[in-house]
C-alpha positions in Angstrom: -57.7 158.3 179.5 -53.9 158.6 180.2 -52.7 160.5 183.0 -49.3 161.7 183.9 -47.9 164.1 186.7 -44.7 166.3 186.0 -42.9 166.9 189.1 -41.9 171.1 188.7 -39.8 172.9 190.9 -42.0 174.4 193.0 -45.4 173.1 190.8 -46.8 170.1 189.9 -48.5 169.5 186.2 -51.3 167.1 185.8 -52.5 165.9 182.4 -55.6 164.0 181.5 -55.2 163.2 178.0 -58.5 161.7 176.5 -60.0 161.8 173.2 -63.2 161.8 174.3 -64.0 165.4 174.4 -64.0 167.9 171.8 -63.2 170.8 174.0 -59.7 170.9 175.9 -59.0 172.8 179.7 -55.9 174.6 180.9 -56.7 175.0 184.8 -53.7 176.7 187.1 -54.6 176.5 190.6 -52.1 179.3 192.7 -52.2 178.1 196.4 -50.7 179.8 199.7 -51.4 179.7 203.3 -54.0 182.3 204.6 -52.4 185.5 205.6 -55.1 187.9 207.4 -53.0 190.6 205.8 -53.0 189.5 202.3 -56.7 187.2 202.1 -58.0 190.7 200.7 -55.4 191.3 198.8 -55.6 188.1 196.5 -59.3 188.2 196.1 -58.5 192.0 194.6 -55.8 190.5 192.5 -57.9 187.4 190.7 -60.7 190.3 189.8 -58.2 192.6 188.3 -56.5 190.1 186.6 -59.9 188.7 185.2 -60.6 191.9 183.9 -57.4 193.7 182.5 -53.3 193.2 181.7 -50.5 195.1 180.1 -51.6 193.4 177.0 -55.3 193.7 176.6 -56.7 196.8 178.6 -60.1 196.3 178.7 -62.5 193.5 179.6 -63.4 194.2 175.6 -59.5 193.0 174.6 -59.8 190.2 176.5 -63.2 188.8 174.6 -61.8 190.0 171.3 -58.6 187.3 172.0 -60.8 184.2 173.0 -63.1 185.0 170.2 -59.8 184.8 168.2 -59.2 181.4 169.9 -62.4 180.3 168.7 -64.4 181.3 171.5 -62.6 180.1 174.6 -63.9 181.1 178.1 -61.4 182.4 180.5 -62.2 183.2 184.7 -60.5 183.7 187.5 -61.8 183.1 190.9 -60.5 183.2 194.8 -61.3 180.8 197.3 -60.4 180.4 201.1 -60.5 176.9 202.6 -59.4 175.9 206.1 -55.8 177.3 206.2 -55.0 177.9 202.9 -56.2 180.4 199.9 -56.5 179.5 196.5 -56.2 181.4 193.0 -57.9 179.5 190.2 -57.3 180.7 186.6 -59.0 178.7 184.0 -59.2 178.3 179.8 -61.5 176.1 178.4 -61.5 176.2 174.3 -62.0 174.1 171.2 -59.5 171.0 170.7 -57.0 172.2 168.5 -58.0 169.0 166.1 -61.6 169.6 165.4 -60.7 173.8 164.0 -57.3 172.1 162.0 -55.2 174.8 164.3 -52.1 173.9 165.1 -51.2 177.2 167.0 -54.3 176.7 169.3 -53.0 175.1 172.3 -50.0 177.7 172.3 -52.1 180.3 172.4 -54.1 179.6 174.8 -51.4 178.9 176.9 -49.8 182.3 175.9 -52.8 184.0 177.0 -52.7 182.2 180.3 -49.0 182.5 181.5 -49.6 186.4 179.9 -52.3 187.1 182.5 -50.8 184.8 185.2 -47.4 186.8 184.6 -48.0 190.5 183.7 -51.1 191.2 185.7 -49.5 190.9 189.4 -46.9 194.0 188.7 -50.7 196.2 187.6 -52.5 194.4 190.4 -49.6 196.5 192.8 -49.8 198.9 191.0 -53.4 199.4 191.4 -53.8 198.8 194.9 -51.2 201.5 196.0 
């Protein structure tokens, strides 16, 4: 297994490359300190966001897309621990090799930064 971490401007990005498995995992883990005001809030916001966008509507667009990615899972939880809260939004799909799909990968990260990205304006929206 190689590893490598990417120093980001205000991320870090982790990647196990193996060839040992035939499934890969995009996992974005969102972190912030607790905030009695917003703890609610973001535990609201990883349900919506798990459930709808600007993009796909319903819970039914959002299974019709990972059955277009051959069946990739998607969830989104919300966790509190000590002082700080977490937002974890997770693919897990077939590796791009074993399907001979060379757009895989791409998508699934397209479907991730779209949820990540377009679901906190509805999530405001939603809540007000």
């Amino acid at each position: 297994m190689c590893y490598t971490k990417i120093p980001l401007d205000k991320a870090t990005l982790h990647i196990y490359k193996t060839k040992k498995f035939k499934k890969i995992t995009i996992d974005v883990v969102l972190s912030d300190k607790v905030d009695e005001t917003n703890l609610s809030y973001r535990t609201l916001l990883s349900r919506v966001m798990e459930s709808k966008s600007t993009k796909y509507l319903t819970k039914r667009d959002i299974n019709r897309k990972l059955d277009m990615l051959y069946g990739a899972t998607f969830g989104i939880s919300s966790a509190k621990e000590g002082l700080t809260t977490y937002i974890d939004a997770s693919i897990d799909g077939v590796n791009p090799r074993y399907v001979l799909d060379d757009n895989l990968l791409e998508e699934m990260f397209k479907f991730l930064s779209h949820i990540l990205g377009y679901n906190h304006q509805e999530a405001i929206f939603f809540l007000h």
